[in-house]
N, C-alpha and C positions, 0 to 999 in steps of 0.2 A: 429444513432447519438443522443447524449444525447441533452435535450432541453437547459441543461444549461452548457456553457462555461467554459473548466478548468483554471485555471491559470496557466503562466507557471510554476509555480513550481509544483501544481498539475499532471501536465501534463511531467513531469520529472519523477514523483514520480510512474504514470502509469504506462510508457515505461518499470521502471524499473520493475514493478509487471509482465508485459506480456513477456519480454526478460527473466527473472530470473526464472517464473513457466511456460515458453515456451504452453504460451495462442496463438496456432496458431490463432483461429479462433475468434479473439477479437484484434481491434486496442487499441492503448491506448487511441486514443481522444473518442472513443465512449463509455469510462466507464463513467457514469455518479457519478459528484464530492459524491453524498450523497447514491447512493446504496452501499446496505451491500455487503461487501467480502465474506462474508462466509454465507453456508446455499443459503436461496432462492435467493441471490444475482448474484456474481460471483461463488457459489460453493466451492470454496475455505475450504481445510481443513487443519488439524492443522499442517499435514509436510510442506504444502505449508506456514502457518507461518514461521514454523521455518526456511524453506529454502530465506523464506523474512526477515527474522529479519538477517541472516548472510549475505545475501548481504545488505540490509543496514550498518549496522558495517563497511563491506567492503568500501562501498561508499561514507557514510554519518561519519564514526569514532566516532561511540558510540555505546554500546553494549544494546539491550534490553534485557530483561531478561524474561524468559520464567515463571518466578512466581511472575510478578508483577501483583498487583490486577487491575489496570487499561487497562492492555494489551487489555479486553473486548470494551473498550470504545475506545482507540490507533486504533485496527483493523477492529472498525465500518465500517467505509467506506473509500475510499480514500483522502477525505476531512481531516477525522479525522486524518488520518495515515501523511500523507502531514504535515498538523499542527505541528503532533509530530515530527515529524524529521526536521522540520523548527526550533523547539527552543531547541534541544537538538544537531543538529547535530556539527560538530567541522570541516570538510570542505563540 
C-alpha cells in the first residue's frame, strides 16, 4: 500500500493503467501517486505506452501523440499522467 493516498481521479487513472496493460499482480490503489512507470518503477515499456495512450483517446477523447517532447515528463508517474489527462481530456 502506498504511504500516500490517490485521489480519485488518480485512482481512476490507475485502474485504467492495470485493466488496460492487464497488471494482474498490482491493484490500482497500491501504485503510489509519484513512482515512475517505467524502468525501476512499474516496468512499463514503450508498447505498454502506446497501448495506454489508445485507451486514453478511447476514454479520455484526446489523442496523445507519440512525438511529443513532453510525453517524458506526461508518463513520469501516475500523478503526472493523471494531471495530464485532467486538463486535456474532453469527457
Amino acid at each position: 500500500m502506498s504511504l500516500e493516498a490517490l485521489s480519485p481521479f488518480e485512482l481512476e487513472v490507475a485502474r485504467l493503467l492495470v485493466e488496460t496493460l492487464h497488471l494482474e499482480d498490482i491493484k490500482p490503489e497500491d501504485i503510489a501517486p509519484e513512482e515512475p512507470l517505467f524502468n525501476e518503477g512499474l516496468g512499463l515499456d514503450s508498447i505498454d505506452a502506446l497501448e495506454l495512450a489508445l485507451a486514453i483517446s478511447k476514454n479520455y477523447g484526446f489523442q496523445m501523440r507519440s512525438d511529443e517532447q513532453q510525453n517524458q515528463r506526461v508518463f513520469a508517474s501516475l500523478r503526472a499522467l493523471s494531471a495530464h489527462i485532467a486538463e486535456h481530456r474532453v469527457h
